[in-house]
C-alpha positions as CSV (number, residue, x, y, z in Angstrom):
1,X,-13.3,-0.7,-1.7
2,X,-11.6,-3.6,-2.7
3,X,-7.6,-3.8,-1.2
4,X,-5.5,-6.3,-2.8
5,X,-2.3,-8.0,-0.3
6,X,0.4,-9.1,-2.6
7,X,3.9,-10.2,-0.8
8,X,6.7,-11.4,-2.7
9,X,9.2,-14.6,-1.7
10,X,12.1,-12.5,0.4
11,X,9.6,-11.2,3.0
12,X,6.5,-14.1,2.1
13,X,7.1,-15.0,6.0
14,X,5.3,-11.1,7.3
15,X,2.8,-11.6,5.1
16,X,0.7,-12.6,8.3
17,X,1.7,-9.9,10.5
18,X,1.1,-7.4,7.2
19,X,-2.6,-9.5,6.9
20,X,-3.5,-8.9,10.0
21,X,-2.9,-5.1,10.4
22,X,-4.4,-4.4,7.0
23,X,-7.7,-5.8,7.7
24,X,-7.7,-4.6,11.6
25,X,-8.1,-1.5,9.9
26,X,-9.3,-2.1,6.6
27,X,-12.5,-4.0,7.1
28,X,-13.9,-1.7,10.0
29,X,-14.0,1.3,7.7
30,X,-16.3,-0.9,5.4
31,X,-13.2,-2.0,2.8
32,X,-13.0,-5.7,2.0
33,X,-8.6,-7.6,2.1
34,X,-8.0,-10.0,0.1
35,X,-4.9,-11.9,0.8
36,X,-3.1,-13.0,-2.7
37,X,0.1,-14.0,-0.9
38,X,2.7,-15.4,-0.8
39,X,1.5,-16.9,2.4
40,X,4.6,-18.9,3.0
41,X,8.3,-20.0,2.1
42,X,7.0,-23.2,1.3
43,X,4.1,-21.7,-1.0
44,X,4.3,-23.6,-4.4
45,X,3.9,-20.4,-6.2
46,X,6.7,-18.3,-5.7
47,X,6.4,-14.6,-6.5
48,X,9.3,-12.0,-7.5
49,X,8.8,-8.2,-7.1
50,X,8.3,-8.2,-11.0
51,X,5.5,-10.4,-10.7
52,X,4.5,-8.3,-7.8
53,X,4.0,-5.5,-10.3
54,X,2.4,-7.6,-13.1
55,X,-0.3,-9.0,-10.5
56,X,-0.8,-5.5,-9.1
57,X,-1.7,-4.7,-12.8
58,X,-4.0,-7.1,-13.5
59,X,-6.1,-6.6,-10.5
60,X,-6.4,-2.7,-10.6
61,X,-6.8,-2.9,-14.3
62,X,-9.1,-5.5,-14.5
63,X,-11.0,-4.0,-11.2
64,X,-11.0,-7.3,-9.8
65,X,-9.1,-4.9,-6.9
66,X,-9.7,-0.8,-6.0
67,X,-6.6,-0.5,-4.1
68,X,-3.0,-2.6,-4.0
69,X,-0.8,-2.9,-0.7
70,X,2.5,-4.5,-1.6
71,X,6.0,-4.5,-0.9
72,X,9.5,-6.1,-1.1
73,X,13.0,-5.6,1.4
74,X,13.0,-1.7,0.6
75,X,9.9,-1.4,-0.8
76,X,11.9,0.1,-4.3
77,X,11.7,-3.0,-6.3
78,X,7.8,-3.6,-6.2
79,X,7.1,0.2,-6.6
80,X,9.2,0.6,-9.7
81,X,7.6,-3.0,-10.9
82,X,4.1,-1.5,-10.5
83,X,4.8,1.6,-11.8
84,X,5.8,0.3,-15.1
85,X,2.0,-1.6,-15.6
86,X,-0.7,0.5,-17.3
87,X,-3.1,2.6,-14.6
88,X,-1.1,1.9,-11.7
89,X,-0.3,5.1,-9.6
90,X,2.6,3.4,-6.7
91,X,4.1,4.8,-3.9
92,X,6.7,3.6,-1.9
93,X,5.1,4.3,1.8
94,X,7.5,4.0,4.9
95,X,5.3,5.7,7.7
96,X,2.5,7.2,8.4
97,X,3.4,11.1,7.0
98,X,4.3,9.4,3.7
99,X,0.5,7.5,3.6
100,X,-0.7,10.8,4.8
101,X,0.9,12.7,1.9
102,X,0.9,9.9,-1.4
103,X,-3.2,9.8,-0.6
104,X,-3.9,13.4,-0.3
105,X,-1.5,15.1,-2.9
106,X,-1.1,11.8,-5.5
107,X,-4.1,9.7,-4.6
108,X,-2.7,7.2,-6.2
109,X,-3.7,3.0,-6.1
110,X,-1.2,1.3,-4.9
111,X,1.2,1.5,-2.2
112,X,4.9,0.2,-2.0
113,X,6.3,-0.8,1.8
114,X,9.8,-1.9,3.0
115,X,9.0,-5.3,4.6
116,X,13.4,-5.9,5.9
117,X,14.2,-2.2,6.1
118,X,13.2,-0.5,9.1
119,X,10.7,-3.4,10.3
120,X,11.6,-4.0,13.5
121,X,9.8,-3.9,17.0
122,X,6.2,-2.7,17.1
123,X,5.9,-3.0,13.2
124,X,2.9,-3.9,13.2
125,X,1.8,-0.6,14.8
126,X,3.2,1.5,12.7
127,X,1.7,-0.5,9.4
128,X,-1.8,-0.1,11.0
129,X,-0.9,4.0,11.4
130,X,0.2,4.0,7.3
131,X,-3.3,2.2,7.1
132,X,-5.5,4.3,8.7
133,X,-3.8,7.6,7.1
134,X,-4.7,5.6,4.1
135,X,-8.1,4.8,4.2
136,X,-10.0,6.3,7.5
137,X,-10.9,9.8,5.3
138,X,-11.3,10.9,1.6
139,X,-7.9,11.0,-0.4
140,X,-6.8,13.3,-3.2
141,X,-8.0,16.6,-1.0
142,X,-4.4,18.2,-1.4
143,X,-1.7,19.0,1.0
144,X,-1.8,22.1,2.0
145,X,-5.1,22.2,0.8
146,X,-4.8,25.7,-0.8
147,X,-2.9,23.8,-3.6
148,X,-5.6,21.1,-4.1
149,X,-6.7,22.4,-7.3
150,X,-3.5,22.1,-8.8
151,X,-2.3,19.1,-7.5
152,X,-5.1,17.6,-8.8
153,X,-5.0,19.0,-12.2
154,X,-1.2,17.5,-12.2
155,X,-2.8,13.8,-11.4
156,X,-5.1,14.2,-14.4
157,X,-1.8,15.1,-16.2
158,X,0.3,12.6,-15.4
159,X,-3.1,10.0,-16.1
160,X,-3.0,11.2,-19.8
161,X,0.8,10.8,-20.0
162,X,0.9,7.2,-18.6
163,X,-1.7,5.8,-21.0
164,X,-0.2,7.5,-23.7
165,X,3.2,6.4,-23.3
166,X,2.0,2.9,-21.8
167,X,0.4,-0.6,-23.6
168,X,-3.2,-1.3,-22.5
169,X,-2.7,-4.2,-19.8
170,X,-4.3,-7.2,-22.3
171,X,-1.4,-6.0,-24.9
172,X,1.0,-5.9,-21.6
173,X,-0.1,-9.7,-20.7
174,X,0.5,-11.0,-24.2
175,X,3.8,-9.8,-24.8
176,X,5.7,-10.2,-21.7
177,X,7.5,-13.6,-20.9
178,X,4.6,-16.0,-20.6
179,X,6.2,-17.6,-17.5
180,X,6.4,-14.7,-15.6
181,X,2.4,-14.3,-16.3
182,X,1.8,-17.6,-15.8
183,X,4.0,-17.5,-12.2
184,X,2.2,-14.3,-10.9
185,X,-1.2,-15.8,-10.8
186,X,-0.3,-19.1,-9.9
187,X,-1.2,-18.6,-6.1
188,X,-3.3,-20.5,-4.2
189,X,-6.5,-17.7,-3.8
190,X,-6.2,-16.2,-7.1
191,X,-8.6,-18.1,-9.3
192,X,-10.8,-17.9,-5.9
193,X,-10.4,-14.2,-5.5
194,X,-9.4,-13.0,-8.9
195,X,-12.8,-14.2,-11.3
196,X,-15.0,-13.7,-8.9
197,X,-14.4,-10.2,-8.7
198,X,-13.1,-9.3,-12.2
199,X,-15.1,-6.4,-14.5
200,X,-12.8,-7.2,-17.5
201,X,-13.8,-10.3,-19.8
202,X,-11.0,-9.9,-22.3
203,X,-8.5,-9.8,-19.4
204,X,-10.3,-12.6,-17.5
205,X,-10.4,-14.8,-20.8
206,X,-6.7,-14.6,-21.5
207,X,-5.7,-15.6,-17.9
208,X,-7.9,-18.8,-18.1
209,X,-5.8,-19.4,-21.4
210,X,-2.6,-18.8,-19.4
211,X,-3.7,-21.4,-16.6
212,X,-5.1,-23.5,-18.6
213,X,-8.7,-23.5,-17.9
């Protein structure tokens, strides 16, 4: 699987610490980080928790990414930003019962963290605990698992509901504030990362518009 690392500017300076513990985990259970910042206060490219959301749509929709692990002070802002793109499934993920619970009953895509709320000493061990609960076993088995059935029948639900009452993501891209495009894939990896690993040509097309390619 492919996890995406999006950080945006008010907690940019964790996003080694968050790096780190992502693919300590990650990477041993065969999944593959990539790191699409911000890396830095001083990165040039400067990303909000809006543009949080609109990056964490291209990349699942475009499947450029499989999975997205982002965040913001409380971890509210970059949920409800992802939430509103097309086939993103967010959840805002404070410990290791909530990783445990959002995979097995809504087996969603992307996670939401709170990077200033709550991170304090030994952070680090409790992001690599949300991890693991994350991606160590199979999600979407249901919790307890006598309601499995159901709870997936509700996912499948709630699928039909969001692309019905949701843009498709190239429609999305085109009609939001080019700037705010423009500034969410300005980093310094994500023409590196990003068409290398894109499955979506009309997607991939309009962003080398945007950047001027």
């Amino acid at each position: 699987m492919k996890i995406a690392l999006i950080n945006e500017n008010s907690q940019c300076a964790k996003n080694e610490v968050i790096f780190n513990s992502l693919k300590a985990v990650a990477e041993p259970l065969g999944h593959t980080v990539f790191n699409y910042g911000m890396y830095s206060a001083d990165d040039a490219a400067s990303l909000t928790y809006v543009q949080n959301g609109i990056l964490a749509g291209i990349l699942l929709n475009s499947k450029a990414a499989d999975f997205v692990v982002t965040g913001c002070g409380t971890g509210m802002g970059a949920m409800l930003a992802c939430n509103a793109m097309p086939g993103v499934f967010c959840g805002l993920v404070a410990d290791p019962t909530d990783a445990f619970l959002f995979g097995q009953i809504n087996d969603g895509n992307a996670i939401s963290m709170p990077y200033a709320k709550g991170f304090g000493w030994a952070a680090e061990l409790n992001l690599q605990d949300v991890y693991r609960k994350l991606f160590e076993g199979e999600r979407g088995l249901g919790y307890p698992k006598e309601r499995a059935a159901i709870m997936a029948k509700n996912r499948g639900i709630l699928k039909d509901v969001k692309a019905k009452s949701c843009k498709d993501m190239l429609t999305v891209l085109k009609e939001v504030d080019q700037e705010l495009v423009k500034g969410a894939i300005s980093g310094d990896k994500f023409q590196e990362y990003f068409f290398k690993n894109s499955q979506d040509d009309a997607i991939s097309s309009y962003l080398n518009g945007v950047l001027g390619r």
